[in-house]
C-alpha positions in Angstrom: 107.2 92.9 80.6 105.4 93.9 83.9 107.0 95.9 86.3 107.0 95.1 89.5 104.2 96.8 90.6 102.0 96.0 87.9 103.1 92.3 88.3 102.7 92.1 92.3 98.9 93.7 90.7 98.5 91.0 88.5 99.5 87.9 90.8 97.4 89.6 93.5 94.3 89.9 91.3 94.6 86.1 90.0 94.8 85.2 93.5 91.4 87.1 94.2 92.6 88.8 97.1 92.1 92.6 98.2 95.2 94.4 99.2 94.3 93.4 102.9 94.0 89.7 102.7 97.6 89.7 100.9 99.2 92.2 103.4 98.1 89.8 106.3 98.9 86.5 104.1 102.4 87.7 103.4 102.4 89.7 107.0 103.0 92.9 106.2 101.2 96.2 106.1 98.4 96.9 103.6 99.2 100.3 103.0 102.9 98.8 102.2 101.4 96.6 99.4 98.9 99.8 98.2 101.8 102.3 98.1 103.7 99.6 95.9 100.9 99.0 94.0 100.8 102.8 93.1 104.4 103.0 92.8 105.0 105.6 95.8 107.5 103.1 97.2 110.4 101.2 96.1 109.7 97.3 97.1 112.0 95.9 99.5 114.5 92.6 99.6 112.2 91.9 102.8 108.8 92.1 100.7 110.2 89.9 98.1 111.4 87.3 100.2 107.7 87.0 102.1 105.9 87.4 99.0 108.3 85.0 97.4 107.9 81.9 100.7 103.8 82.4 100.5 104.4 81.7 96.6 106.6 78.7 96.6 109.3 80.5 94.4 112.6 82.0 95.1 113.2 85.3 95.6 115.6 85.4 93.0 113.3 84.3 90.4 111.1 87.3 91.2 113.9 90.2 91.4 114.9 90.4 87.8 111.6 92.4 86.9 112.2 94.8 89.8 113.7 97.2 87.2 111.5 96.8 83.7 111.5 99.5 81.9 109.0 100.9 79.6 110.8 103.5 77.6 113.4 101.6 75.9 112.4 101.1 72.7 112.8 97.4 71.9 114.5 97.8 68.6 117.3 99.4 70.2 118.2 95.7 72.4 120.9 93.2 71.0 119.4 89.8 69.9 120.3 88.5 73.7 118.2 91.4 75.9 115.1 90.8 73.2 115.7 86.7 74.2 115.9 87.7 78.0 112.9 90.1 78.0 110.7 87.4 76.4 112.0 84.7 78.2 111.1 87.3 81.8 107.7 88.0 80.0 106.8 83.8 80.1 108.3 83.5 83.8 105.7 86.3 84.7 103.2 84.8 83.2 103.8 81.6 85.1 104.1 83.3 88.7 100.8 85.4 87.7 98.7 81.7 86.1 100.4 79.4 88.3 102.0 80.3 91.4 99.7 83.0 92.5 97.0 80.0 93.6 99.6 79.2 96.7 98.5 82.6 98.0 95.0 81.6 98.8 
């Protein structure tokens, strides 16, 4: 699964936009979306929401990858977290192949 700053990469890369043309899409700063990008700052309930509206998705069906995390080993999830994860991993997939074209 993606964090969030590698997904909001990924949906901004299928889109074929720069960093720019997404901050002034989604009307925020570009440095805001390049210091998410690099991790140097937390994304905000605000961010979400406008990223969410250009995207045609709710912002709740962005938020539950705000806090993937890459160093828990997946052997050590119960059957339910494995089902969740995979489950997050195809909902990614969608925003990133379908939903990143309403950003255009």
């Amino acid at each position: 699964m993606y964090t969030f700053p590698q997904l909001l990469k990924k949906i901004r890369s299928r889109s074929e936009l720069t960093q720019k043309e997404l901050a002034k899409k989604i009307g925020v700063s570009p440095i805001l979306v390049s210091m998410i990008e690099a991790e140097q700052k937390p994304v905000s309930k605000n961010f979400i929401i406008k990223l969410a509206k250009k995207m045609g998705v709710s912002p709740s069906s962005i938020t539950p990858f705000l806090f993937a995390d890459k160093t828990l080993h997946i052997s050590k999830l119960s059957k339910i977290e494995k089902e969740l994860i995979k489950t997050g991993e195809k909902f990614q997939e969608y925003l990133i192949n379908s939903k990143s074209k309403n950003l255009k």
